[in-house]
C-alpha positions in Angstrom: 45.7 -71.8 95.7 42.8 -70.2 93.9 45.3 -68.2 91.5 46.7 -71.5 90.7 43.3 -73.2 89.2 42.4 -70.3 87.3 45.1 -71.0 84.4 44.0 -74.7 84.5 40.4 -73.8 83.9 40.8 -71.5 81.4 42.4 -74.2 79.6 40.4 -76.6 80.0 37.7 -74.0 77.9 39.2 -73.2 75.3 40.4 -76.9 74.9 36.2 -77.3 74.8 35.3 -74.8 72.7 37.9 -75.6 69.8 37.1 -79.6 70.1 33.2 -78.0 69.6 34.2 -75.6 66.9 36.5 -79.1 65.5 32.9 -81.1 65.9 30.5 -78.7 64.2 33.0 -77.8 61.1 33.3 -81.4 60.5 30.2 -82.1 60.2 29.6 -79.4 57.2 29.5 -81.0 53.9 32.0 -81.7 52.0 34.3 -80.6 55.5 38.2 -80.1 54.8 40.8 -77.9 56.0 40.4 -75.0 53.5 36.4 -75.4 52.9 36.1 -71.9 54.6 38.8 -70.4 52.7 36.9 -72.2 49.5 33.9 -70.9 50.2 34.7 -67.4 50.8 37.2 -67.1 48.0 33.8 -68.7 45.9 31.7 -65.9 47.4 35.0 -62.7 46.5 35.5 -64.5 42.8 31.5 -64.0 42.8 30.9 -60.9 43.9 34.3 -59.6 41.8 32.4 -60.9 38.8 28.8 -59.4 39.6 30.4 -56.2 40.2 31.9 -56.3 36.4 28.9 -57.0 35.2 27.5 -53.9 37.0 30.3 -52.2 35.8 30.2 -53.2 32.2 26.4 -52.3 32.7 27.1 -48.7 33.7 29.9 -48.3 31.3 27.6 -49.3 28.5 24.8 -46.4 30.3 27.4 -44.3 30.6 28.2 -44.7 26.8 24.5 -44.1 25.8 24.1 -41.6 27.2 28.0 -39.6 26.0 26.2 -40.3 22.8 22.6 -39.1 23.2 24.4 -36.4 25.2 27.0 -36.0 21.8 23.9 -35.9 20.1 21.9 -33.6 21.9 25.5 -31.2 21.8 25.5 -31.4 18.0 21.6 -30.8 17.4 22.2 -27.7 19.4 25.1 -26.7 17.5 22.6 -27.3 14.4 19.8 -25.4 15.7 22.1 -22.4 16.8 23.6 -22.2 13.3 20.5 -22.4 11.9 19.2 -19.1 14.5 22.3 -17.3 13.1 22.1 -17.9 9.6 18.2 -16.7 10.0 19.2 -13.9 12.2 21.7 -12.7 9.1 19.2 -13.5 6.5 16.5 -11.5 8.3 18.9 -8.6 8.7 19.8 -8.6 5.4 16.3 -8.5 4.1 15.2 -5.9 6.8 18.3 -4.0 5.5 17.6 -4.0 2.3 13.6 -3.2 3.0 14.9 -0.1 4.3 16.7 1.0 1.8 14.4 0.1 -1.2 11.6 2.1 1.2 14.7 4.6 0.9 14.8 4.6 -2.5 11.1 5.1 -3.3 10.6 8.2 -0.2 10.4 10.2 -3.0 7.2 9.1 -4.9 5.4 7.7 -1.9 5.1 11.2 -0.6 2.1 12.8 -2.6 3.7 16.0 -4.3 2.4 19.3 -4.0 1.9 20.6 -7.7 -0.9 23.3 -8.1 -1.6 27.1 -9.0 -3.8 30.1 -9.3 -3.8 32.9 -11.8 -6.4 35.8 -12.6 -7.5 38.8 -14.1 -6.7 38.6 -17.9 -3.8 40.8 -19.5 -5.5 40.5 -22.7 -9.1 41.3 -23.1 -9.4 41.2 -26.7 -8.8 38.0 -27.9 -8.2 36.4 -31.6 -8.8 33.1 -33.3 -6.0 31.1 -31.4 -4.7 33.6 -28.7 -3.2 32.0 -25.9 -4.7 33.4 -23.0 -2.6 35.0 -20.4 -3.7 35.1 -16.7 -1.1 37.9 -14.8 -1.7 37.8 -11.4 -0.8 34.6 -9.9 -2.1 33.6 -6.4 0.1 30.7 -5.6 2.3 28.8 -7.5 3.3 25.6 -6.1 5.8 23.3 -8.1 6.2 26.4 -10.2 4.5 25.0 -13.1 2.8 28.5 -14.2 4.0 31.0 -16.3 2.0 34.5 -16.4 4.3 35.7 -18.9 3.4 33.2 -21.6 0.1 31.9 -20.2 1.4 28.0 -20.0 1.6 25.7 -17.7 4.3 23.2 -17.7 3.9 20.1 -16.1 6.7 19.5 -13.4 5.9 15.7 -12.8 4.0 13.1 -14.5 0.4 12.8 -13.4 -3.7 13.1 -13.4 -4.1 17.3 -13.1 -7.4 19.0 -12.6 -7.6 22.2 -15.0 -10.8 24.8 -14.1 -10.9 27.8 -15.8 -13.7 30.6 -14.9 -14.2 33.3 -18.3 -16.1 36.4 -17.9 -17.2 37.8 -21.3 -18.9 41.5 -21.9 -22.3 41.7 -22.6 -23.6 40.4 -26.5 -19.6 39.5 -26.9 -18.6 35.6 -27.8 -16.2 34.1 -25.4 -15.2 30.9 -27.0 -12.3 28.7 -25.7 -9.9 25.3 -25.9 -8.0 24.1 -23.5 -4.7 22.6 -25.2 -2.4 20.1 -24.3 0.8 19.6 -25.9 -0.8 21.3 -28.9 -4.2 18.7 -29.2 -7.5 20.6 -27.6 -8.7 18.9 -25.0 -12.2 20.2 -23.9 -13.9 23.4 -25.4 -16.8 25.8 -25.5 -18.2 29.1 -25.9 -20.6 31.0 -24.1 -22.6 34.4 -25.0 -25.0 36.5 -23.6 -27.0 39.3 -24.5 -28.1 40.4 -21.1 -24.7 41.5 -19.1 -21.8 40.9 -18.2 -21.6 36.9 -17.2 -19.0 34.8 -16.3 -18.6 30.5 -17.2 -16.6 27.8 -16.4 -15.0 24.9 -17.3 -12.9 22.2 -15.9 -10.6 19.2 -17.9 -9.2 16.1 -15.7 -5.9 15.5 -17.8 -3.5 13.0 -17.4 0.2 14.4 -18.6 3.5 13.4 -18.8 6.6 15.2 -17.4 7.1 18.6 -18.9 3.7 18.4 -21.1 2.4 21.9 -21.5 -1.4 22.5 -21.1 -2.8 26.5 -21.8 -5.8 28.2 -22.7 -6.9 29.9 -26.1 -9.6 31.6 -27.7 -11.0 30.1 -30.7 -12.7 32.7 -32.1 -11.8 36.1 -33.9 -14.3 38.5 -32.3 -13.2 36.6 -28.2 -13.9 39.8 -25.9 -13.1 39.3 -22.0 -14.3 41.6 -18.9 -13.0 42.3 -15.7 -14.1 44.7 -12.9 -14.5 44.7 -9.6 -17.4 41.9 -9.4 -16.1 39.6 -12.2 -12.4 38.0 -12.8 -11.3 35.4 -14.8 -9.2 32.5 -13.6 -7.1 30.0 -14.3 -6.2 26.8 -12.0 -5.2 23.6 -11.4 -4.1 20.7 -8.9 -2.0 17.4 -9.0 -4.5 14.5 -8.1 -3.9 10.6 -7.3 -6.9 8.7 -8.5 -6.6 5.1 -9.1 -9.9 5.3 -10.8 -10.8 8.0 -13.6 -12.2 8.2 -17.0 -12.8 11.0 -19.5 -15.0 10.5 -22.6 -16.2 13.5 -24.7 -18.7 14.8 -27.5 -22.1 13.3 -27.4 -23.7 10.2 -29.6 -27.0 11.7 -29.9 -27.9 15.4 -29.9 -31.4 15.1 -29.3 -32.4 13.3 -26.3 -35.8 12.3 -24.9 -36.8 12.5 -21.4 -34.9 9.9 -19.5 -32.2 9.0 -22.3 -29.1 8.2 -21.1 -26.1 10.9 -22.5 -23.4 8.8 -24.0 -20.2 10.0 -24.6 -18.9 8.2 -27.3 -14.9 9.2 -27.6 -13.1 7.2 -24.5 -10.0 9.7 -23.7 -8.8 7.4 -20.7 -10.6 4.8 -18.2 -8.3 3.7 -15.8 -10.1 1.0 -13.6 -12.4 0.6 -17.1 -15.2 1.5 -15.2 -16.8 3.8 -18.1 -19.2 2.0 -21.2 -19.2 4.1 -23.7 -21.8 2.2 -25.4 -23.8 2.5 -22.5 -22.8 5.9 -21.3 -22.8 3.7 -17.7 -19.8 4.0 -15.6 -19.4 1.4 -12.6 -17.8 1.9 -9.8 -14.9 -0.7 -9.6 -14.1 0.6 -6.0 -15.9 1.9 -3.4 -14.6 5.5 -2.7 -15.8 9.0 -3.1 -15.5 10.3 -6.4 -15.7 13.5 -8.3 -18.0 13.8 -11.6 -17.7 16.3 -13.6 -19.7 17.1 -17.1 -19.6 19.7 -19.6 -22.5 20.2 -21.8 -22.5 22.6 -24.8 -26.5 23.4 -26.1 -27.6 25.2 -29.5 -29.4 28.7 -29.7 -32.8 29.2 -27.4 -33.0 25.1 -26.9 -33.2 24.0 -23.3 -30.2 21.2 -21.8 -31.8 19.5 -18.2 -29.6 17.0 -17.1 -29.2 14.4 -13.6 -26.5 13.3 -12.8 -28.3 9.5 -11.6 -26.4 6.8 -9.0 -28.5 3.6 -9.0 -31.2 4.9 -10.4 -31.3 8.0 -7.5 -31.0 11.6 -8.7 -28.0 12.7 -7.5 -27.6 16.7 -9.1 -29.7 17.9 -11.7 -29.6 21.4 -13.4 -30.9 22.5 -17.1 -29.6 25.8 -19.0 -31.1 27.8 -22.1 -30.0 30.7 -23.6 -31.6 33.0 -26.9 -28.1 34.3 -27.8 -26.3 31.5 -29.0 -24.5 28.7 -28.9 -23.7 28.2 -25.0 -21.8 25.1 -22.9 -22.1 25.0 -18.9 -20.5 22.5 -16.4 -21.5 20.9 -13.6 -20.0 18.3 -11.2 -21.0 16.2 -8.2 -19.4 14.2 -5.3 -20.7 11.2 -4.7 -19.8 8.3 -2.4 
């Protein structure tokens, strides 16, 4: 009997609950038979149109930023272009650095160019005798020739020429030291006493196969060797950037304190020297070699100092009752 109800009730609810569910959709604004339908159609047709909006919004994003991107891509290009070009250029210009350095090995590598000769094959000299040192010491750059007594120069420079005469006792030994055929520097020197030896020295500045020797300059030129005593003949390539050479005096007789001017300018490189001051001024700092020759008349005293601001830096003097004498002296100063 009980199995026979329960079909009946169940009925009977859901006959309820649809005449509820009837009841509270009809009482919905606006209530008809597709309102749901309506309203959720209204709510897809929404959301379909938000979500192009979204989607237009992200495309656009998505476009800004193919094109920053783009960008970025292309100014990267740019800039790596630019590293190569810079990276050729630079290799290029190191390249040819290297080869210009190349090119120029040569003279930035100071040259070795000197020599040493001594003991006279001559002793007996006349009036414009080249003088002929035989035994040579060293010969670097091969410059030197003992057979004619001349030095050619092997490359252009500033040479150092010293030359060391030993005359006989109450003999003249007078001498000029030539280049290319023009005398340079000279002297004499005598004395009645012995056996002496003097010397001499000429900073010259040559050319490429100039010729530079020493002669005697007077007929009666006698020479001495022995074991104490031997003449010489030298020189050595120098770099200065800075030198000067000015020769024979403006005044002969000098007070105490007068300043020796040397009035013919033979080269100033730097034009440091004044030779109406007889002043030269140091255009560098450095250390630098001076060097003076001073030729003096019969039994009349020479005393020289060599000054640097005002300071004595060498001083010497020299007389002699024989003749007419010259004597050198130099001093390095810094």
């Amino acid at each position: 009997m009980a199995a026979r109800r329960s079909p009946v009730l169940c009925l009977i609810f859901v006959c309820v609950i649809v005449t509820y569910l009837g009841k509270v959709r009809c009482n919905e604004p606006h209530c008809s038979k597709f309102d749901f339908e309506e309203k959720v159609l209204e709510k897809l047709v929404l959301m379909e149109f938000k979500a192009e909006e979204q989607e237009k919004t992200i495309r656009k994003e998505l476009g800004d930023m193919k094109s920053e991107l783009k960008s970025y891509r292309d100014d990267w290009q740019k800039l790596k272009q630019e590293n190569d070009d810079l990276k050729t250029i630079l290799k290029s210009v190191v390249r040819s650095r290297l080869d210009e350095i190349a090119s120029y090995k040569d003279s930035l590598v100071t040259p070795t160019v000197m020599f040493k000769a001594r003991k006279m094959k001559d002793l007996s000299l006349d009036k414009g005798q080249t003088m002929i040192f035989k035994d040579v010491m060293f010969n670097n750059g091969s410059g030197y020739d003992n057979t004619t007594g001349v030095f050619t120069c092997p490359i252009e420079g500033v040479y150092l020429f010293t030359i060391h005469l030993c005359s006989k006792s109450e003999r003249y030994i007078t001498y000029d030291v030539m280049v290319d055929g023009t005398i340079h520097t000279k002297g004499a020197n005598k004395d009645n006493t012995g056996n002496v030896c003097t010397s001499a020295d000429a900073i010259v500045e040559v050319h490429e196969a100039s010729r530079v020797w020493v002669q005697s300059n007077y007929d009666e030129d006698e020479l001495y060797d022995d074991v104490y005593r031997w003449s010489s003949f030298s020189d050595t390539l120098v770099i200065p950037t800075v030198m000067f050479k000015a020769r024979r005096m403006k005044d002969l007789s000098l007070d105490k304190g007068q300043t020796m001017i040397f009035k013919d300018v033979m080269f100033n490189n730097g034009s440091g020297y004044d030779n109406t001051t007889g002043v030269f001024t140091c255009p560098v700092g450095g250390v630098y070699l001076f060097t003076i020759h001073l030729c003096t008349s019969t039994s009349k005293y020479i005393t020289y100092d060599v000054m640097v601001d005002g300071t004595i830096h060498t001083k010497g003097a020299h007389k002699d009752a024989t003749g007419y004498v010259c004597i050198s002296a130099d001093a390095i100063v810094e």
